[in-house]
N, C-alpha and C positions, 0 to 999 in steps of 0.2 A: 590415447593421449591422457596425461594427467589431469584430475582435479584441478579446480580452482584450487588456491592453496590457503591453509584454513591460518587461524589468525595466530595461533603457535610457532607457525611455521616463520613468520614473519619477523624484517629486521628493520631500523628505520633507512635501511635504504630499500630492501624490497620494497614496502611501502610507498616509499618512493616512484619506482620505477611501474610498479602496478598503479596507483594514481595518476601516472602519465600515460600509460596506455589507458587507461578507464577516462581519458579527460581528451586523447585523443579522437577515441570510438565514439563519445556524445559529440565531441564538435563535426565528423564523418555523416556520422549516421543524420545530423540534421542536414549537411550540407548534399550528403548525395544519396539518401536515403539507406534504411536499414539492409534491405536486398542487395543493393548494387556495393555495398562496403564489405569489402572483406577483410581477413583478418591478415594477410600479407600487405594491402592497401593501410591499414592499420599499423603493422609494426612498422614500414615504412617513413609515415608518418612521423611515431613518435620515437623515429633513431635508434629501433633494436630490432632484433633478430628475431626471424619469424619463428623459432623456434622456443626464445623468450619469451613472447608476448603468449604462445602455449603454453609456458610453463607458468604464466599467472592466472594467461582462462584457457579454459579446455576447446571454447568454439565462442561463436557471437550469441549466442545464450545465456554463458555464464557471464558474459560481458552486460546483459542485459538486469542479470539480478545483480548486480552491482550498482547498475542505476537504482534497482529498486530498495535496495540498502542505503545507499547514499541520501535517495527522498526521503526514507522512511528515520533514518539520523536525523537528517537537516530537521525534519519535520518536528521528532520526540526533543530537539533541542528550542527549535522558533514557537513551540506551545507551552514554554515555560511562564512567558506573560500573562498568560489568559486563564491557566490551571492553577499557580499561586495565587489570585489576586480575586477570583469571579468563583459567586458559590452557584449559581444559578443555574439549572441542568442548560435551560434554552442556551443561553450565554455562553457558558461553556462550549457548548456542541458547535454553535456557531462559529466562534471565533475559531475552534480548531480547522474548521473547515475553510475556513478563510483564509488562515495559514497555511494549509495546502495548497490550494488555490494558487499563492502568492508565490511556493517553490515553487510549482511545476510551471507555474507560464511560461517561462524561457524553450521548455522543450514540447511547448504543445506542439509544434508541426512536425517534431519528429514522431509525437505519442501518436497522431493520426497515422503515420509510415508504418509505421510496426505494430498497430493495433489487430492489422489482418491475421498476425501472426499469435498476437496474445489472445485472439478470441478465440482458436482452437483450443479446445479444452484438453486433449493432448499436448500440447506444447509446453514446455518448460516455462514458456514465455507466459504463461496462464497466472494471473492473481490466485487460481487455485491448487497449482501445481506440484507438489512434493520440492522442487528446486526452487519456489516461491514462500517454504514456510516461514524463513527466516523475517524477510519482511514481510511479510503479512502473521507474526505474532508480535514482532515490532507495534505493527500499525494497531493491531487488537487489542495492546495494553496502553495505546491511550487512550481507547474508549473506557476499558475499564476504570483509567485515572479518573476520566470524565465524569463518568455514573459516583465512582465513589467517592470522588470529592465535593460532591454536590449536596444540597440540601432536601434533594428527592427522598423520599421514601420507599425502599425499591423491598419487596419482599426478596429474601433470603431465597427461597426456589429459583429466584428470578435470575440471582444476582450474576449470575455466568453466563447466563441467555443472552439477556441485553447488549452486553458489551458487545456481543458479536452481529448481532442483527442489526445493532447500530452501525458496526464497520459494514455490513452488507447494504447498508443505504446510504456510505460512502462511496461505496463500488457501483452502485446507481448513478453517485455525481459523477465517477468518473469516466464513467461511459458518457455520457451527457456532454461534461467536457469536451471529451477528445473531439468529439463531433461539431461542438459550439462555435458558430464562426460570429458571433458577435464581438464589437470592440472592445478589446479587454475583456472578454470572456465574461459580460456585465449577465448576461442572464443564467449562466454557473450562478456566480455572485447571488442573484436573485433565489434558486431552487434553492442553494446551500443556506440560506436564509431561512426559507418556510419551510424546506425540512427539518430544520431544527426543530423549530417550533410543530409540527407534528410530532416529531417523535416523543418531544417533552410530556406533550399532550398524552402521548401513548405509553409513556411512562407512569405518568401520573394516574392516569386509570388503570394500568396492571395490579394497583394497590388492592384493587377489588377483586378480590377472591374466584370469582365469577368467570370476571375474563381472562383469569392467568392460564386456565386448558388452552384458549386461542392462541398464547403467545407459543405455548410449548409447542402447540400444530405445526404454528409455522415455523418455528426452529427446526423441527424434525421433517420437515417436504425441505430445508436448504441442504439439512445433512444428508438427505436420502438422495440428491438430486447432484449436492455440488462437492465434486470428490474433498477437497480441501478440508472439507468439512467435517469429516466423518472423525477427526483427531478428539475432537469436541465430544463427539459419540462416547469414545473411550472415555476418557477423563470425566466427562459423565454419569456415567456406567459406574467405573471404580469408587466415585462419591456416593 
């Protein structure tokens, strides 16, 4: 089966018809779960041919990183208020968070459905997956907007570190999330709060010479450990 089909390929009516199968599978997948939705239930659905709805995504997969594209747009668009206007790292950090937060709640009971499937680290479905780099360098260059629009003081060795360890104590909240059954997800809300503010914290003391081997430590056990990661290694490396 073919690829999902890349953005070249596309006309504004593809677009079209691939947003309505991509808009069909999240209203599915919340209503009868990710497992039991298939992709003929699917083209069904959204009045095309099952052979169609292949021809935009290859399986319920590639259907999957299109949610996570779509978050990861919505999101680098809904952070436009807080990264124009706020120099303040804590501030920054927070609010970004909180505008995620704010997309994803519509599909928290689906992200619970499918999360069994996203935490095999095998799975395409994985935040660290090879078919996941797209949004998740999305998601990594608002950190970096974050750190470098801010009034922190971030040492130069640091400066690519950060941004990512940061997004990796995003991937904290959003483990925490899926699982969060509080009203409105208030104690998300709360973590994504005083993580900020640690990390700020923890930015602000990298400035110390001292402690900057520790940061690097821990960069290098995520690289060595979380495959996604290892791209970082390169790019790295080549600096």
């Amino acid at each position: 089966m073919a690829a999902e089909k890349t953005p070249g390929d596309r006309t504004p009516k593809s677009e079209q018809t691939r947003a309505l199968i991509l808009e069909t599978a999240m209203r599915l997948f919340r209503e009868r779960g990710y497992d039991k939705t298939t992709m003929r239930a699917i083209a069904q659905e959204a009045g095309v041919s099952v052979g169609n709805a292949y021809y935009y995504f290859a399986g319920k997969e590639h259907l999957i990183q299109g949610f996570y594209d779509r978050i990861a747009a919505e999101h680098q668009a809904a952070v436009r208020p807080v990264l124009d206007t706020e120099t303040d790292l804590q501030a920054r950090l927070a609010g970004v968070l909180r505008v995620w937060l704010d997309i994803a709640e519509p599909y928290h009971e689906f992200a619970a459905q499918f999360f069994k499937n996203a935490a095999d680290p095998d799975s395409p479905l994985s935040p660290f997956s090879p078919e996941s780099e797209h949004a998740r360098e999305e998601a990594m260059s608002v950190h970096r907007e974050v750190l470098a629009g801010s009034k922190a003081k971030v040492p130069d060795e640091l400066a690519e570190i950060l941004p990512e360890l940061m997004w990796l104590s995003q991937m904290g909240l959003v483990l925490y999330w899926v699982f969060d059954s509080s009203e409105g997800r208030e104690r998300s809300r709360r973590l994504a709060e005083r993580g900020a503010r640690l990390t700020a914290r923890g930015v602000a003391l990298s400035r110390f010479r001292v402690l900057r081997p520790l940061v690097r430590d821990v960069h290098e056990l995520f690289i060595d450990f979380l495959p996604g990661m290892t791209r970082t290694a390169g790019r790295l490396a080549k600096g």
